[in-house]
VOZA-930766 format. One record per residue: x, z, y of N, C-alpha, C in turn; residue in three letters. Coordinates in steps of 0.05 Angstrom, whole numbers, plus 5000, padded with zeros to 4 digits. Atoms other than C-alpha are relative to their C-alpha. Example, Ala and Ser with C-alpha at 12.3 -4.5 7.8 and 13.67 -1.06 7.14 Angstrom:
501850004976524651564910501850005024ala
498449994976527351434979498550145022ser
//
This chain:
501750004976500050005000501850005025unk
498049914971503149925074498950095017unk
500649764983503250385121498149865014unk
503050074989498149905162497650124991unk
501849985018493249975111499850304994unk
500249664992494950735102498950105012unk
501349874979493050905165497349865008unk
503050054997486650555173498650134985unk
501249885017484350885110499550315014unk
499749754984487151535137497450075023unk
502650074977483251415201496650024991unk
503250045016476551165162498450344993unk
501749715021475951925117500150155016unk
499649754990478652385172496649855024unk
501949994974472852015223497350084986unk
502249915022467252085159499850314998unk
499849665012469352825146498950075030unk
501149844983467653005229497949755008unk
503350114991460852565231498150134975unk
501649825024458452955167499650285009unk
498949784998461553515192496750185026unk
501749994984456553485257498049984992unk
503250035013450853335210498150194990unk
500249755012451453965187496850165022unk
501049754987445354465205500550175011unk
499249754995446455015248499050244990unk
501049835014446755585209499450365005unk
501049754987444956155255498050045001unk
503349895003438256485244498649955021unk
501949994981432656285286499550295009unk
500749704987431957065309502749985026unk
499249894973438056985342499749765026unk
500450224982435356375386498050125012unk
501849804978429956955413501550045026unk
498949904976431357205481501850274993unk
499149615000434057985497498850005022unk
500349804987431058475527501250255004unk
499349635001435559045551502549884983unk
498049965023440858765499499049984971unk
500349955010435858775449497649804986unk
501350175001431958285410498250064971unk
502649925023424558365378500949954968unk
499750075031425158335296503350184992unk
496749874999433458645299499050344989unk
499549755017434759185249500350265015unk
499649794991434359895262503350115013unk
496849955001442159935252501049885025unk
498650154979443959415303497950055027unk
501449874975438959725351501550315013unk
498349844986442860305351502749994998unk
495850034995450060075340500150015029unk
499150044974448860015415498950165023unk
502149834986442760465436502050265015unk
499049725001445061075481498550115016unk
502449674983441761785507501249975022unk
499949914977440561875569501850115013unk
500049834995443762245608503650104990unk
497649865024450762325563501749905005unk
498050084988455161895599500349804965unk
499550215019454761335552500549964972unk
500449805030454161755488498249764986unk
502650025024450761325422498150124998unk
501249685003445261705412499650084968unk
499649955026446561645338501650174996unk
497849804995453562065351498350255012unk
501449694995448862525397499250124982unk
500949875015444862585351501650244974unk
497149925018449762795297501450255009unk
499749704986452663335346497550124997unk
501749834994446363615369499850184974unk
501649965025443363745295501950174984unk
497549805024449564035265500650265021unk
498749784988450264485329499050254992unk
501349724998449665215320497250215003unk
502149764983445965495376497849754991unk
502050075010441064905363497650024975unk
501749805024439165135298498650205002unk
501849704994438065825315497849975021unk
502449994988432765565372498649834983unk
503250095010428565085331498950204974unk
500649825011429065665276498650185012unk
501549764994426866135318496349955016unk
502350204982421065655353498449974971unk
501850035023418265485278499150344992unk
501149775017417966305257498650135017unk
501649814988415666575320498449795021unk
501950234988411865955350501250105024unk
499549974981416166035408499549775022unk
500650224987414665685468501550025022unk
498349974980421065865518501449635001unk
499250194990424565315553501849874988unk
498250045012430565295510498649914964unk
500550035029426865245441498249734998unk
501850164995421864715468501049755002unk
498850234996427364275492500549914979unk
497750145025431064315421498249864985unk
501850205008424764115388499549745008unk
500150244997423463555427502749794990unk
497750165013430663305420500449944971unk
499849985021429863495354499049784983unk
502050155001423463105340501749635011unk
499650244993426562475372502449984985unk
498150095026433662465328498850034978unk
500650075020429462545272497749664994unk
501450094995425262005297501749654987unk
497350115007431861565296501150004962unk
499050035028434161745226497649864979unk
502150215013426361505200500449724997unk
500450334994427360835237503049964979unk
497550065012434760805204499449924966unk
500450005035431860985132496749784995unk
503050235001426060355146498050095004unk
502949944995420760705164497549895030unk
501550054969414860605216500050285018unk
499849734972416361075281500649915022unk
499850114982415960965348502450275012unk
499349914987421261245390501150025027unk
498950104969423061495457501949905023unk
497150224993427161065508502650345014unk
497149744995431161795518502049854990unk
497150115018435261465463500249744993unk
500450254987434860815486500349925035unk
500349994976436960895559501149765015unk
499850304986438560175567497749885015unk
502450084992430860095578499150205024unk
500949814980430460695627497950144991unk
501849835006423360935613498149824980unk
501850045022418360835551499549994976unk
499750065016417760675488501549734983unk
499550205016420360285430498650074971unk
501549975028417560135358501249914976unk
499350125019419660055299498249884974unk
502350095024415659725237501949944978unk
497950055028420259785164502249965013unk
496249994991426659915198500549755022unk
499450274975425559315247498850025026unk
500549864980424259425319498049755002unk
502549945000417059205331498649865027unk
500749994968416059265403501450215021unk
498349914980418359485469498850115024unk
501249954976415559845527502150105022unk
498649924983418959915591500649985034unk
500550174970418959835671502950005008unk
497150004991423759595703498950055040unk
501550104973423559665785501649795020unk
500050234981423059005821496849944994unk
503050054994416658715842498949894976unk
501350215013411058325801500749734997unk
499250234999412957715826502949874986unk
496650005006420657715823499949994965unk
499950055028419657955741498449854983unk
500950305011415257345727500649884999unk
497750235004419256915753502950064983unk
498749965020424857185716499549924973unk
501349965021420957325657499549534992unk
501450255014418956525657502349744992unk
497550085006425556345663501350054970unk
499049895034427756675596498649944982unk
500950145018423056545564499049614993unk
501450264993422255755586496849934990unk
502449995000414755825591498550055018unk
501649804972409255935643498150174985unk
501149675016405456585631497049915012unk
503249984990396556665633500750225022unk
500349864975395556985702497150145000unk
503049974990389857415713500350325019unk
499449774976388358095758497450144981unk
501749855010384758725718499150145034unk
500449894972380459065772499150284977unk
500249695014379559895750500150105027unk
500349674993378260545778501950165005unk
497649865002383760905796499550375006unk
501749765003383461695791499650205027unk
501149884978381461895861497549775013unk
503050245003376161265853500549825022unk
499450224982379260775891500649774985unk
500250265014378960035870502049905000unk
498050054993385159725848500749754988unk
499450265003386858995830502949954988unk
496650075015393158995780500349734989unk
498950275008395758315768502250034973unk
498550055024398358125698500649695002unk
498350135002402357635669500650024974unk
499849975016402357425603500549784977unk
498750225012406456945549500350004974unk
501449915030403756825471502249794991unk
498550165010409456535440499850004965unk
501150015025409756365367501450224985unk
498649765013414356995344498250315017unk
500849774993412457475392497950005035unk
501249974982408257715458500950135019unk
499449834978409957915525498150025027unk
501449904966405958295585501550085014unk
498349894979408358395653497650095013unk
502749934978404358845697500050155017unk
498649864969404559065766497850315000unk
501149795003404559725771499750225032unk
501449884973401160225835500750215003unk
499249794996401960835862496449985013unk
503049894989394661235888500349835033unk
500950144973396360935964500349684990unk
500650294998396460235938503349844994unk
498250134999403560115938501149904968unk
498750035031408259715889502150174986unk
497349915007412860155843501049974977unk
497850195020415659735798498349774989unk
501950085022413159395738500750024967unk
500349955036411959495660499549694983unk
499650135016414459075611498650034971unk
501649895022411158955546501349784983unk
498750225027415058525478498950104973unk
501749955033411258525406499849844988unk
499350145016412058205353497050034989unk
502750005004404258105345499850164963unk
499649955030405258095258501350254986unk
498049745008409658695251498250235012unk
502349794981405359075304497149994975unk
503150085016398658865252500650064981unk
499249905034402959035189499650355002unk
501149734989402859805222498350094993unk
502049915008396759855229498350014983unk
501450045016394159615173500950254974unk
497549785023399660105130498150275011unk
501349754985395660685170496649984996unk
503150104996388460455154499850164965unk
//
């Protein structure tokens, strides 16, 4: 064979091997072509929810590690012990319970279970909830503060979609009439509300986010029925 002929061949298999090569499927899970919220994306395992989740408050503490301290500490013991024998209700025994109640809330979602827990230990979201459904996070509650407007347009951006618009009118609890504008986007995995939220004089102070995985959310409740 001469080297002409060599190298055309050469040429020929190496240009076949990168047009196959590109033919190839991409083999990254449709979950991870979802958005994030917060860092955090609907259907994503308990585990990798908190490889990253952290408490409040702890200077950037896991709250899987908090947790972990707290539960093994000492004096914590001796107050939720002493809160279960003598139904105590001091300030110090009340807190550990709650904390208590929420790292165990965490080790449920870890061991697959259904439990909603609070964004204490989740303080990427600031304030609300999250859900879990069989060890997979569920849904998401959370406000962030910037206006209505501003997190629609965001919101429609991320998700490349326009959202149903409409305005609930309600009662508010000194009986004043109040006109909250939603914002809302049915995608084929999951659901998101945006909704502007009031204060009693009328003003805006912030708004509440809402992400659900409609099917996971309906598997719940039906497990509870």
């Amino acid at each position: 064979m001469t080297l002409r002929r060599f190298l055309i061949l050469f040429l020929a298999v190496v240009g076949t091997a990168a047009f196959l090569q590109a033919q190839q499927p991409n083999s990254e899970p449709v979950r991870n072509a979802q958005p994030t919220f917060k860092e955090h994306r609907i259907g994503e395992s308990a585990q990798a929810f908190f490889s990253i989740a952290k408490v409040a408050d702890k200077n950037g503490m896991l709250s899987t590690d908090y947790c972990r301290a707290y539960l093994n500490n000492s004096k914590v013991k001796r107050a939720i012990d002493k809160a279960k024998r003598k139904g105590e209700s001091d300030s110090s025994s009340l807190v550990a319970t709650i904390i208590t109640e929420g790292c165990n809330n965490i080790q449920a979602a870890l061991a697959g279970q259904d439990v909603e827990v609070d964004v204490r230990f989740a303080a990427e979201f600031g304030s609300g909830q999250v859900r879990f459904v069989a060890g997979r996070l569920a849904s998401v509650r959370f406000v962030v503060k910037a206006s209505f407007n501003d997190v629609v347009e965001d919101m429609t951006a991320k998700l490349n979609a326009s959202p149903q618009l409409d305005v609930e009118t309600f009662q508010n609890s000194v009986g004043a009439i109040v006109n909250q504008h939603r914002a809302m986007w049915t995608l084929p995995n999951f659901f998101v509300k945006v909704t502007e939220l009031q204060s009693l004089e009328d003003d805006n102070i912030g708004t509440e986010v809402s992400v659900a995985d409609p099917a996971m959310v309906k598997h719940r409740t039906n497990s509870l029925n």
